[in-house]
Every structure is written in C-alpha cells, then in structure tokens.
DOKOLZA-941558 format. One record per residue (C-alpha): residue number from 1; x negated, y negated, z negated; residue in one letter. Coordinates in steps of 0.2 Angstrom, whole numbers. Each point is the difference from the previous one (the first is absolute). Example, Ala and Ser with C-alpha at 12.3 -4.5 7.8 and 13.67 -1.06 7.14 Angstrom:
REM DOKOLZA-941558
+-----+-------+-------+-------+------+
! pos !    xx !    yy !    zz ! code !
+-----+-------+-------+-------+------+
!   1 !   -62 !    22 !   -39 !    A !
!   2 !    -6 !   -17 !     3 !    S !
+-----+-------+-------+-------+------+
//
This chain:
REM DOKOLZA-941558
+-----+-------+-------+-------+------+
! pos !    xx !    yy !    zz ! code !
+-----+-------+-------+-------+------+
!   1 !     0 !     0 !     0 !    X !
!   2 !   -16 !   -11 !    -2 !    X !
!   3 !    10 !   -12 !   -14 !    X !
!   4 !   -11 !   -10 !   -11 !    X !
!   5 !     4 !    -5 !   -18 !    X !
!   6 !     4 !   -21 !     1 !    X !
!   7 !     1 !    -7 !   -19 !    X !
!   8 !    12 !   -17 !     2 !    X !
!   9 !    -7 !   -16 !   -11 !    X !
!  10 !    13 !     3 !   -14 !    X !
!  11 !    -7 !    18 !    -4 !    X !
!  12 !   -19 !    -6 !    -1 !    X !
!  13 !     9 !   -11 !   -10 !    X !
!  14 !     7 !    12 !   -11 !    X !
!  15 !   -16 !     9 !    -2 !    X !
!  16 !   -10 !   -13 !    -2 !    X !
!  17 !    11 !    -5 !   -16 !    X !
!  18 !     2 !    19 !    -7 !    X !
!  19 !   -21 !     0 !    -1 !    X !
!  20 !     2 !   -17 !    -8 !    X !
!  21 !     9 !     7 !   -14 !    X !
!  22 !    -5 !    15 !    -3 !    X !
!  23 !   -19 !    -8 !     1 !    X !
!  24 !     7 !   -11 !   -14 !    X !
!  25 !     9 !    11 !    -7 !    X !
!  26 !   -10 !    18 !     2 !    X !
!  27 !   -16 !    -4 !     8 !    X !
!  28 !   -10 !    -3 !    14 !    X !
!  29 !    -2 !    19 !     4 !    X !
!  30 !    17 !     4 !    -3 !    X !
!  31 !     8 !   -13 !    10 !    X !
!  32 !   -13 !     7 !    16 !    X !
!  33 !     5 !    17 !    -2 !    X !
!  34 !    19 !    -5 !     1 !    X !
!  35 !    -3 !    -9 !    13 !    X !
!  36 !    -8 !    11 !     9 !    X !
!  37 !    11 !    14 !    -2 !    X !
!  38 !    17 !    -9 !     7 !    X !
!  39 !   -13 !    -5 !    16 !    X !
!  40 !    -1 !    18 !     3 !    X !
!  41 !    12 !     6 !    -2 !    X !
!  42 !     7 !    -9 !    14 !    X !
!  43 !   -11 !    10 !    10 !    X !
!  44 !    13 !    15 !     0 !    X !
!  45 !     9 !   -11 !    11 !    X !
!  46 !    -8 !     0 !    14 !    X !
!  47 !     1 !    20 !     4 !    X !
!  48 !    19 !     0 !    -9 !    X !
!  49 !     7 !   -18 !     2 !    X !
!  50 !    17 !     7 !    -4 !    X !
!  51 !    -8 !     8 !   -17 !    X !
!  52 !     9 !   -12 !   -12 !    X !
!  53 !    19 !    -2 !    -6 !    X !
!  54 !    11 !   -13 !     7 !    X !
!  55 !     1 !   -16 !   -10 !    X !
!  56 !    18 !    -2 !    -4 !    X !
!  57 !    -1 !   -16 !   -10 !    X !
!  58 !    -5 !    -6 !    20 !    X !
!  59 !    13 !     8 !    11 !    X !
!  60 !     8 !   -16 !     3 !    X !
!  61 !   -16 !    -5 !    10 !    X !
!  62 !    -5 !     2 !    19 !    X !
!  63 !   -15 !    11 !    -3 !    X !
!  64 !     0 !    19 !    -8 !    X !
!  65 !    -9 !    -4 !   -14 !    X !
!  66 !    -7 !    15 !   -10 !    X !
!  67 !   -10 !     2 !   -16 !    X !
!  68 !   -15 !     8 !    -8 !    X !
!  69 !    -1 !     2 !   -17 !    X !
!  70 !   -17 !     0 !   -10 !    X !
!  71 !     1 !    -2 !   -19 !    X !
!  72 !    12 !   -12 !    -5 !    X !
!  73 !    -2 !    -8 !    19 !    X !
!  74 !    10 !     0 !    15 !    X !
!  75 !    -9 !     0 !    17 !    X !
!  76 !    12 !    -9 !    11 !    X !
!  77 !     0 !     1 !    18 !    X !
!  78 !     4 !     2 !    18 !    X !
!  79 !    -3 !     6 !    16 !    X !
!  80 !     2 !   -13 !    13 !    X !
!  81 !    -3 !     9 !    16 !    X !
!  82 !     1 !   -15 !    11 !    X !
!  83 !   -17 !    -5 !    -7 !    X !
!  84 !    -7 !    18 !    -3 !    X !
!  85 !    -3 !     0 !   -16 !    X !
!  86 !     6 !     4 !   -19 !    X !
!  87 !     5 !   -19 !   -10 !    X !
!  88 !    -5 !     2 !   -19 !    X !
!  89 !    13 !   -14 !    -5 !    X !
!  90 !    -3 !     3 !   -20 !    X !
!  91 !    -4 !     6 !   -15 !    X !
!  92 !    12 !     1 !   -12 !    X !
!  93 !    -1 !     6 !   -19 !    X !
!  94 !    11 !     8 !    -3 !    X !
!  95 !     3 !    -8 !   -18 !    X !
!  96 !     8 !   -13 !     7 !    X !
!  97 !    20 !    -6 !     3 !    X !
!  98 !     2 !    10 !    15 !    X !
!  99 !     9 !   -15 !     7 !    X !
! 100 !   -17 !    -8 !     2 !    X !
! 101 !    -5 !    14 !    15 !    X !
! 102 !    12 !   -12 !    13 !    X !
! 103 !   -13 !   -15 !    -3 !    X !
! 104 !   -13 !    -2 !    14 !    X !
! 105 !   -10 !   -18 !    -4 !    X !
+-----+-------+-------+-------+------+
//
C-alpha cells in the first residue's frame, strides 16, 4: 500500500505536552520512554492501518477516525488515501472528560 505515518501539528502538540509533564512530574527518562513507546507503536500502522477500533465519540465527522490505545493513551488517527498516508490527529489520555476528544486546536 506504500502509506506513510503523517503526525498533524496538534498531536506533536500533544506529545510534546505529555513529555512535559511527566518530565515534571516523573522524569526525564520516564517521560522519553513514554514517548517513545506511543511513536512506535504507530508503526503497526503501516502494515495494518485498519488495526485500531473506530472512534465513536467522532462518527459525526468526515473521516473514519480509529484509535490505538497505549497505557492510559489513545492514538487517534486516519487513513486519508487521497494523500497516501495514515494522519495521527491526537493523543488523548484517556483520563480526561471524553467530551474533550471532539477538540482539534
């Protein structure tokens, strides 16, 4: 299929602000291991795109988003064809009011 894994501003965003506090919170190390560990395991995507579950707090929107969960995070994402490539649109904890999944900026 040749798709390529595209992480959108908002969920370098995210990530950036999940290493922030756990670096505050945790440490250093700790916030790199989490870090890295949701980047690959994005990288199931690319042989199984349609690996994770639909996100039904987001059926109301164009795209067919799915989810990947890792610890107390949700991978969101897409496959947009028309670009060839799979949209990693957030990373949610999970923690949160699920109500906050619809926000995008």
């Amino acid at each position: 299929m040749g798709l390529v894994i595209f992480w959108t501003n908002f969920a370098k965003n995210e990530l950036k602000n999940i290493y922030k506090y756990h670096q505050k919170f945790a440490s250093t190390s700790i916030a790199k291991k989490l870090v890295s560990e949701l980047a690959i395991q994005t990288k199931s995507l690319f042989n199984l795109p349609e690996i994770g579950q639909i996100e039904v707090l987001l059926k109301s929107k164009p795209q067919k988003f799915r989810y990947l969960i890792h610890k107390n995070y949700k991978i969101i994402y897409w496959t947009n064809i028309k670009k060839n490539r799979i949209e990693i649109v957030n990373i949610f904890d999970c923690r949160q009011n699920p109500i906050k999944i619809t926000r995008n900026k």
